[in-house]
VOGU-3710 file (C-alpha; in Angstrom, 3 decimals, decimal comma):
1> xxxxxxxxxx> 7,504/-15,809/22,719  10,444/-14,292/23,740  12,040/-10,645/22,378  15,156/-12,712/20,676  12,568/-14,748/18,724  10,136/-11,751/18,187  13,374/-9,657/17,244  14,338/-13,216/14,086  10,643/-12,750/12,378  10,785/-8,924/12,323
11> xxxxxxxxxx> 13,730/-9,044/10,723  12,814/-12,021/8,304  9,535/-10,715/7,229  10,721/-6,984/7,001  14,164/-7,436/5,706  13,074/-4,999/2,454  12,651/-1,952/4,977  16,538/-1,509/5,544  18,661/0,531/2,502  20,503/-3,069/0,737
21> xxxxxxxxxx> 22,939/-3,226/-1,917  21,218/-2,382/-5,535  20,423/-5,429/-7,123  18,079/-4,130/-10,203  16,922/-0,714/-11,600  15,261/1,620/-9,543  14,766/5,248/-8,673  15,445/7,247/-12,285  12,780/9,635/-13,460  13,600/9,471/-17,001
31> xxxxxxxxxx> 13,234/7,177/-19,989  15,300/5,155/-20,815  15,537/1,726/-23,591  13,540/-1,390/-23,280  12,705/-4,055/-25,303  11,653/-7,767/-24,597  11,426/-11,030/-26,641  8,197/-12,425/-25,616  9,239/-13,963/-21,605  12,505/-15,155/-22,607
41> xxxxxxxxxx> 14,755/-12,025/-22,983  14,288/-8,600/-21,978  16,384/-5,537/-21,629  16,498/-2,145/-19,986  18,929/0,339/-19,627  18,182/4,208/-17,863  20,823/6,656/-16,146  24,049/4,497/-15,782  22,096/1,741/-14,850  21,235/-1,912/-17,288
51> xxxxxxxxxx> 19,768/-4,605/-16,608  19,625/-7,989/-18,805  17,256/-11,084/-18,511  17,292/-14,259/-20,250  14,520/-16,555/-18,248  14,914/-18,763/-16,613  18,936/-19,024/-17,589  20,609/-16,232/-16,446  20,086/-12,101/-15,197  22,495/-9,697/-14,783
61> xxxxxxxxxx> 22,188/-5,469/-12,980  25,165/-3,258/-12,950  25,178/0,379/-11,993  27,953/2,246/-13,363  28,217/5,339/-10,501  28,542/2,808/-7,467  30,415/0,375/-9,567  27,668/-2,398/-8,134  26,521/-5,565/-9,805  24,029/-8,564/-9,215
71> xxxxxxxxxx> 23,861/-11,822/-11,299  21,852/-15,129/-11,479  21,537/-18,165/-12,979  18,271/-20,564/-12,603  17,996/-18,047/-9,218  18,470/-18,381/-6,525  21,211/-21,488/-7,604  23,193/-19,036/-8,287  23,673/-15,432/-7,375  26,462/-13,033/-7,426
81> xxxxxxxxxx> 26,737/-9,424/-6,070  29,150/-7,053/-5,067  31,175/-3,762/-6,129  34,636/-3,195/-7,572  35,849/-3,129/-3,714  33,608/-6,707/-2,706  31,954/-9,610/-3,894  29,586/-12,480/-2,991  28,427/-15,537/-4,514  26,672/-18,297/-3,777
91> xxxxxxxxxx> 25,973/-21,760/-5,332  23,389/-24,242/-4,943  22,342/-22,669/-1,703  24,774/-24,281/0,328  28,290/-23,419/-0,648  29,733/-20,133/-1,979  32,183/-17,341/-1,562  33,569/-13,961/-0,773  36,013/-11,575/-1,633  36,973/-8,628/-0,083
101> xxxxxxxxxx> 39,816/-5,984/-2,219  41,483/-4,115/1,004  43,350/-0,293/-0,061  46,494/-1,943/2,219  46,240/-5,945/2,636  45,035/-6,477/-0,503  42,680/-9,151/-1,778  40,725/-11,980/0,539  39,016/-14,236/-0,465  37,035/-17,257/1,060
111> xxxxxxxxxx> 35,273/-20,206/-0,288  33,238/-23,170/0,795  31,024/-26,082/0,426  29,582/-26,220/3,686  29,893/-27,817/6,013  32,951/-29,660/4,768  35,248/-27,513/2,740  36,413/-23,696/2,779  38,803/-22,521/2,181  40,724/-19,028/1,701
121> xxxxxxxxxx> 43,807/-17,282/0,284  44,899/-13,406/0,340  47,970/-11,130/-0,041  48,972/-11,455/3,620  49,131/-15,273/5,177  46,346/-14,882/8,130  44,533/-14,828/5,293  45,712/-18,542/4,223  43,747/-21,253/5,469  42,189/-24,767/4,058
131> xxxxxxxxxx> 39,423/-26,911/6,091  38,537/-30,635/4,680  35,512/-31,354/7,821  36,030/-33,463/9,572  39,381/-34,984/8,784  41,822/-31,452/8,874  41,584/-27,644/8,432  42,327/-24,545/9,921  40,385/-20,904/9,853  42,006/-17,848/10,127
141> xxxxxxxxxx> 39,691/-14,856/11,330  36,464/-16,509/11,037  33,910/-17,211/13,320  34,816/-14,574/15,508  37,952/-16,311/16,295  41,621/-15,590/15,229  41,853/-19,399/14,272  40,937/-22,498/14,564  42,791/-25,500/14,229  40,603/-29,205/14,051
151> xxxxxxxxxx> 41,928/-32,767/13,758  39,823/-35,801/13,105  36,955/-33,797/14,624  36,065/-34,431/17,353  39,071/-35,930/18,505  40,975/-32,573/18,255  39,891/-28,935/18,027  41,855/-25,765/18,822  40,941/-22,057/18,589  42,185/-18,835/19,814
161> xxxxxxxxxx> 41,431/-14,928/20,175  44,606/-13,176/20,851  46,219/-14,531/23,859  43,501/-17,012/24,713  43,745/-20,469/23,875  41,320/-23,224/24,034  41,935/-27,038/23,870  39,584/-30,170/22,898  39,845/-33,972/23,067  36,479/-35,400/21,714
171> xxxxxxxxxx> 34,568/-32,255/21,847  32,220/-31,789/23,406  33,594/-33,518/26,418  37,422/-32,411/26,841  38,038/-28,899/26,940  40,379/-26,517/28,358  41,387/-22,661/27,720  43,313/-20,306/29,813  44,859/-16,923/29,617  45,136/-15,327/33,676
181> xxxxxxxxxx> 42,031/-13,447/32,514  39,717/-15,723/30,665  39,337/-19,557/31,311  37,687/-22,533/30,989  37,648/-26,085/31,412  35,365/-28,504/31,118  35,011/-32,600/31,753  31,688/-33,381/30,312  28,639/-33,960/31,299  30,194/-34,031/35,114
191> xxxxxxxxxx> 31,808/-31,248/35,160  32,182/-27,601/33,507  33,778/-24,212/34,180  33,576/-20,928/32,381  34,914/-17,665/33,496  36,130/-14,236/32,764  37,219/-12,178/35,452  34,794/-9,212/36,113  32,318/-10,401/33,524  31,054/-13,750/33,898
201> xxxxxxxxxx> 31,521/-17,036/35,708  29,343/-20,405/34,712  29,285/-23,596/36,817  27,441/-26,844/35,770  27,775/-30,531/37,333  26,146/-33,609/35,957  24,648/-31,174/33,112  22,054/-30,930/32,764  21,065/-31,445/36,312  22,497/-28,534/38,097
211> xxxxxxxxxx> 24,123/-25,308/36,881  24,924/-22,202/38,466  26,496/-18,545/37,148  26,651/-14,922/37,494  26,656/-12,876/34,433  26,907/-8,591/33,704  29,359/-8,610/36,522  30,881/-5,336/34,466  27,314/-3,603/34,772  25,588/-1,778/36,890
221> xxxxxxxxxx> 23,520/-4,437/38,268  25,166/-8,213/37,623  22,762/-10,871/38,061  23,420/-14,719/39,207  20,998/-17,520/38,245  20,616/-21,518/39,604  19,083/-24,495/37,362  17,968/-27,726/39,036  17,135/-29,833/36,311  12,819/-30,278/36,653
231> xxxxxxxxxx> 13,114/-29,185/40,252  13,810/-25,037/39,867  15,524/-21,733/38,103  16,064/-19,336/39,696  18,041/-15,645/38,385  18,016/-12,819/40,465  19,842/-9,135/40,146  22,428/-7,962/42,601  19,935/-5,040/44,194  16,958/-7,414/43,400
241> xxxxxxxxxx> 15,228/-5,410/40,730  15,178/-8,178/38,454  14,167/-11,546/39,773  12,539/-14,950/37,903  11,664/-18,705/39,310  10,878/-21,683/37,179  8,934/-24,459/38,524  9,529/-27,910/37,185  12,479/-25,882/34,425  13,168/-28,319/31,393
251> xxxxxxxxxx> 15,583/-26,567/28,640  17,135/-22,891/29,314  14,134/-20,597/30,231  11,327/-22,918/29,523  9,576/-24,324/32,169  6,002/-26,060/33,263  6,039/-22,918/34,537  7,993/-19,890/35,265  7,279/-15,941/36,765  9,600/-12,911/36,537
261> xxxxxxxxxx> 9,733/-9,312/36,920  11,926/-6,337/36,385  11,672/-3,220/38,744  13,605/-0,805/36,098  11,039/-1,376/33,499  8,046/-2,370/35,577  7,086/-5,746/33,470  6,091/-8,578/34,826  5,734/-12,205/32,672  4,000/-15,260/33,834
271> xxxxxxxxxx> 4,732/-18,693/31,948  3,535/-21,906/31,056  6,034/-23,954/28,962  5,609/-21,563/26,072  1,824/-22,722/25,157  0,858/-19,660/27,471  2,272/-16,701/28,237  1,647/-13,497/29,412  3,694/-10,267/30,244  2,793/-5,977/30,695
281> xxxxxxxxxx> 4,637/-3,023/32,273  3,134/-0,054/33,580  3,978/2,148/30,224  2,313/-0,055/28,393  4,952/-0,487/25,847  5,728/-3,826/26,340  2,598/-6,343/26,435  2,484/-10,556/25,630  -0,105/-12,575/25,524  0,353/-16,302/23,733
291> xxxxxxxxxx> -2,440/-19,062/23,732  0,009/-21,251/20,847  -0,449/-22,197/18,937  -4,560/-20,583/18,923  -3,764/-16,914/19,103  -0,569/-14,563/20,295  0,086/-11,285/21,065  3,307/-9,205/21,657  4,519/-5,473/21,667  7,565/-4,133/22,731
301> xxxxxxxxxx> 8,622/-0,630/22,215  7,162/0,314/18,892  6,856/-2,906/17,153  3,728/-5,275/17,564  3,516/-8,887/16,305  0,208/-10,982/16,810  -0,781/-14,516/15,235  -3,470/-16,306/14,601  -3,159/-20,182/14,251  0,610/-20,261/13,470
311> xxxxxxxxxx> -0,798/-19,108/9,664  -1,830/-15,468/10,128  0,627/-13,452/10,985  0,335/-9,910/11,548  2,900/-7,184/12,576  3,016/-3,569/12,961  5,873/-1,235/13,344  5,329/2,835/14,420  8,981/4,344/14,238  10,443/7,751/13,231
321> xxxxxxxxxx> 11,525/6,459/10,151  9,098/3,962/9,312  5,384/3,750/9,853  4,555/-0,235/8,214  1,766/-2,934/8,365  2,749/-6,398/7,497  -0,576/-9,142/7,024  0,412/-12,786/5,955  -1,730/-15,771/5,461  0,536/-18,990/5,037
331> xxxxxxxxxx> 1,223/-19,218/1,873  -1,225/-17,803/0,147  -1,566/-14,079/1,140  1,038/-11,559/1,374  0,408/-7,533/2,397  2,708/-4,806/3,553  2,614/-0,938/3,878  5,260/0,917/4,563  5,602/4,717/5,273  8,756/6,932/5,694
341> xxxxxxxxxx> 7,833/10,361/7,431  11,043/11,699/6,894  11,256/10,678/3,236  7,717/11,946/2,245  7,704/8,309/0,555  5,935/4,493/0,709  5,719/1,764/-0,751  2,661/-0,649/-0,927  2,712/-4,803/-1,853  0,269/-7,167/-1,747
351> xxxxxxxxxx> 0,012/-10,985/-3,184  -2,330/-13,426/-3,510  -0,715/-16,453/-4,823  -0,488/-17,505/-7,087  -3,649/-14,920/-8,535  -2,041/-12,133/-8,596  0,335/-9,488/-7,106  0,111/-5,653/-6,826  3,231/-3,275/-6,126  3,769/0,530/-5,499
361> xxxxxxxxxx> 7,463/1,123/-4,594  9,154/4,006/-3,279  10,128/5,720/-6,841  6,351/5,934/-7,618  6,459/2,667/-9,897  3,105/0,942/-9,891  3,114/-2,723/-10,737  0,393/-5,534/-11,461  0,172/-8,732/-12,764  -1,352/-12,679/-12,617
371> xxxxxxxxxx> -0,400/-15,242/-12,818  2,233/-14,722/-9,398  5,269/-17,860/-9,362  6,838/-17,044/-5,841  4,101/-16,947/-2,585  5,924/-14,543/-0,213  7,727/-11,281/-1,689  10,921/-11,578/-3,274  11,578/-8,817/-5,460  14,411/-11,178/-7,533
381> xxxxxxxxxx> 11,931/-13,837/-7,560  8,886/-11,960/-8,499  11,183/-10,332/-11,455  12,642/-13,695/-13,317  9,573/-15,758/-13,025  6,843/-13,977/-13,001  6,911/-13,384/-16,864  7,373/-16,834/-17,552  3,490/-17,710/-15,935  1,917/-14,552/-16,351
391> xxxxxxxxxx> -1,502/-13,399/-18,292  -1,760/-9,724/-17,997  1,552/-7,277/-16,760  0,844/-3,825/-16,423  3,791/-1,423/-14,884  3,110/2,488/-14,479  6,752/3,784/-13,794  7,378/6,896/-11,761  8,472/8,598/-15,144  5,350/8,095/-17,078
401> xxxxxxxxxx> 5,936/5,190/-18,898  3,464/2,974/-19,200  4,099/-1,144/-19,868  1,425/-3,708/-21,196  1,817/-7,525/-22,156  -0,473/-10,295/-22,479  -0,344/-14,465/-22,552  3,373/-14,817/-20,623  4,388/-11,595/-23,790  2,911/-12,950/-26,472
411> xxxxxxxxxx> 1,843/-9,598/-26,945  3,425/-6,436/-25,110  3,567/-2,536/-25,590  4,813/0,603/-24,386  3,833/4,085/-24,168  4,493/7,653/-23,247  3,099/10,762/-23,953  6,130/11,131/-26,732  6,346/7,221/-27,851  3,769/4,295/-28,710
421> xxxxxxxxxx> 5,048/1,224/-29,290  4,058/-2,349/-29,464  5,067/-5,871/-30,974  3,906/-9,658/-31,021  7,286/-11,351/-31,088  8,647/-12,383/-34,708  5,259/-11,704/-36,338  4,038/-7,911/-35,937  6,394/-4,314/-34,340  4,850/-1,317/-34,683
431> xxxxxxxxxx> 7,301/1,903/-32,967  6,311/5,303/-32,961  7,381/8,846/-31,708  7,318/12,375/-32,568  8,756/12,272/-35,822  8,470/8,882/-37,478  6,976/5,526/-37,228  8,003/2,238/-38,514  6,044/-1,080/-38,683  7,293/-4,285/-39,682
441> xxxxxxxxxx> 5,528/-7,549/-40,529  7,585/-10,782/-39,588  10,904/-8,548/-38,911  10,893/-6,943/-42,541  9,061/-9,302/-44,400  6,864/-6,265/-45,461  6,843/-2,743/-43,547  6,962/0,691/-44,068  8,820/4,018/-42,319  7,235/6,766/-42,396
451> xxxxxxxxxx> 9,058/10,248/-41,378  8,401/14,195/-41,480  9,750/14,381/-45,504  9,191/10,764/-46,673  7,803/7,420/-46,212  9,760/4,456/-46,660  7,781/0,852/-48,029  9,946/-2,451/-47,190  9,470/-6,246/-49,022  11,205/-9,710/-48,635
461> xxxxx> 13,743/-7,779/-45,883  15,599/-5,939/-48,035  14,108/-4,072/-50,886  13,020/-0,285/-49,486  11,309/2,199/-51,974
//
C-alpha cells in the first residue's frame, strides 16, 4: 500500500477532523427555542443561528454572523451550501453547480450534468463557456487549463495554459503541443514524447512495452527511470541515493516483484505485486507490512493505518493538533476519538448499526440514540434520518439542556434547571418555567395556565375563565 493510497483513506475516513463550512448548529452555550412535531418537523434557533427540518422532505441551517447556509431535500439528492460571497449545489449526485460573487469580476457561475453538459456564464467572457459531451463544448478555466476546446470527441480536442497549446485527432492516439519550452507529441501506442525543459522529459515506444524518462530535473537530485514491459523497472537518482528494480513489472510500480531504497530517509521496501509488502527506515517512522488482503500494516510520520481482512480497519493519528483513534468494522461498527491539545477539547463517536449510536462533540454536547439509519458517520445523515427510525433520543447539550423522546417522538421532552417541558404530539403539552405553566389537552381542547397572580382554565379552544 502505497503513501498516495494511505494518504485517500486518511482523508476519507477523517474528513470531520479539518475546520468545514457550518452546515447545522453548533458551539452556543446558551438556550435557545426548540420545538418538534413528533419526527416530521422540528425547529431550533440559538445565537444568530436556526435550523429547520421537515423529514424526510427538506432541511435548511443559516447563520446570520458568517452569512452561511446549508439546505437539503430527500439528502443527499439534493444539497446546497454556501455564503453571501459562494455557493454550491448539487443534484442527484451527479450533476450540480457553483457560483462564485468576485469584489471586481463579478459573478461566475458553473453548471453541469456530468459527464455530458456544463456549462457557465459570468460578468467577464472567460467566464462564458457551453459543453454538450461528446458532440461540442468548450471550458474556460477549468480543469486546470485556460480552455478547452472538443469536437466530436475524440475526433478533436484542444486545450491550452497560457502560451501552450495542445492538439488531438482521435485522442488518445494523435496529439501534439508546443510552446519552445513545453512540448509534446505523441503517435499512439508506437510512439510518445513529453517534455519540459529543466523539469521533465518522458519517452515511450510500442506502450506499453518500453518507456523511459527523467523527472525533478529542477531539484536537487532528478531521478530517471526505464520500464520493459514484464521484463524490468528500473528508477534511479542522479547521486544514487534513491534507487528501485522491478522484476517481471506489469502496470506503473506494480510488479511480481519489486525492491527500493532511499539513502536520505534510510527506508527500504521489498514487493510482491501488492499481496505482500514490506518497508522500515532506521527512525522508525515509516514502517509497512501487507499480507492482503489477511492483515496490513503501515506508519509514516505520525499517522498509522492497519487492517484486518479488508473489513477492520484501524488508524491512528499522534499530531500537535490532533491526537485521534479511528476503529471500523465494515459496515457495522464505527469508533473514533479525537483529541486537540491545543484546544483543551475532543470529541468522541461510536456506532453500531443500525443498534445504536453514541456522540460527544467538541461543544460538550452528548448524544444517544437507537435505532441508527446511516452505518458510517455522517453528521447530515445521522441528523434527518435518524428520528424517523428511532426508539429512545437522549441529547445532553453543552448548555445544560437536556432532550428526551421516545417511539420515532411519539413522545419527547425538554428540561433545564429553569424549564420542564414535554408533549405527545396533538394529544397532550405540558410547558413550564419559573413563573407559569400551561398544559393543554388535544391543543386547547381543555387546559389550564397557571401564573404567579392567577390561573387560567381553557374548554372547546376558546373559552378561558
Amino acid at each position: 500500500m502505497n503513501r498516495r493510497l494511505l494518504l485517500l483513506i486518511l482523508l476519507i475516513f477523517s474528513r470531520n477532523l479539518f475546520p468545514v463550512q457550518p452546515k447545522h448548529i453548533h458551539g452556543f452555550k446558551e438556550t435557545g427555542s426548540y420545538t418538534n412535531f413528533f419526527f416530521l418537523y422540528e425547529k431550533e434557533s440559538v445565537h444568530g443561528q436556526e435550523e429547520v427540518i421537515f423529514r424526510p422532505f427538506f432541511s435548511g441551517y443559516r447563520e446570520d454572523l458568517s452569512g452561511s447556509y446549508f439546505k437539503t431535500s430527500f439528502f443527499p439528492l439534493f444539497s446546497s451550501i454556501g455564503t453571501k460571497k459562494w455557493n454550491r449545489t448539487s443534484y442527484l449526485l451527479f450533476f450540480g453547480g457553483d457560483t462564485t460573487y468576485h469584489d471586481d469580476s463579478g459573478e461566475d457561475t458553473d453548471f453541469g450534468i456530468a459527464p455530458f453538459l456544463f456549462w457557465g456564464k459570468g460578468d467577464t467572457a472567460k467566464e462564458n463557456y457551453f459543453s454538450f459531451f461528446p458532440f461540442f463544448g468548450r471550458f474556460q478555466s477549468k480543469f486546470s487549463w485556460s480552455r478547452i476546446e472538443f469536437f466530436a470527441f475524440p475526433v478533436f480536442a484542444s486545450w491550452e495554459y497560457r502560451d501552450y497549446k495542445a492538439y488531438s485527432l482521435l485522442w488518445p492516439i494523435f496529439l501534439y503541443g508546443d510552446n519552445g519550452i513545453r512540448k509534446e507529441r505523441r503517435f499512439f501506442p508506437f510512439y510518445s514524447n513529453k517534455s519540459h525543459t529543466g523539469k521533465y522529459e518522458r519517452v515511450s515506444l510500442f506502450w506499453p512495452f518500453w518507456s523511459y524518462g527523467r523527472e525533478n530535473l529542477d531539484k536537487r537530485e532528478p531521478f530517471s527511470y526505464s520500464f520493459l514491459w514484464l521484463i524490468y523497472s528500473y528508477k534511479k537518482s542522479y547521486y544514487g541515493n534513491m534507487k528501485s528494480v522491478g522484476i517481471v513489472p506489469i502496470l506503473g510500480s506494480i510488479s511480481l516483484f519489486s525492491y527500493g531504497f532511499d539513502n536520505k530517509t534510510s527506508e527500504e521496501n521489498y514487493n510482491l505485486l501488492f499481496f505482500l509488502q514490506y518497508g522500515s527506515n532506521n527512525d522508525k517512522d515509516y514502517r509497512k507490512h501487507i499480507f492482503f488482503p489477511f492483515y496490513g500494516y503501515s506508519r509514516f510520520a505520525n499517522k498509522e493505518f492497519r487492517f484486518l481482512t479488508p473489513f477492520l480497519i484501524s488508524m491512528n493519528t499522534n499530531s500537535y493538533h490532533v491526537r485521534s483513534k479511528f476503529r471500523y468494522l465494515i459496515p457495522f461498527s464505527f469508533y473514533q476519538k479525537s483529541i486537540y491539545p491545543g484546544e483543551d477539547g475532543s470529541q468522541f463517536y461510536y456506532k453500531l448499526w443500525p443498534l445504536f449510536k453514541w456522540e460527544e462533540d467538541r461543544s460538550g454536547n452528548f448524544t444517544f440514540n437507537t435505532l441508527t439509519f446511516f452505518p458510517i458517520h455522517s453528521i447530515t445523515m445521522d441528523k434527518i434520518y435518524d428520528p424517523i427510525v428511532s426508539l429512545i433520543e437522549y441529547k445532553h447539550l453543552g448548555n445544560g439542556e437536556k432532550r428526551f423522546s421516545l417511539f420515532m417522538r411519539l413522545y419527547s421532552q425538554e428540561w433545564t434547571d429553569t424549564k420542564y417541558n414535554w408533549r405527545i404530539p396533538i394529544l397532550l403539552s405540558y410547558h413550564s418555567n419559573k413563573d407559569e405553566s400551561n398544559f393543554q389537552f388535544a391543543h386547547g381542547l381543555f387546559g389550564y395556565k397557571k401564573e404567579p397572580k392567577k390561573t387560567e382554565f381553557q374548554f372547546f379552544w376558546i373559552f378561558k375563565i
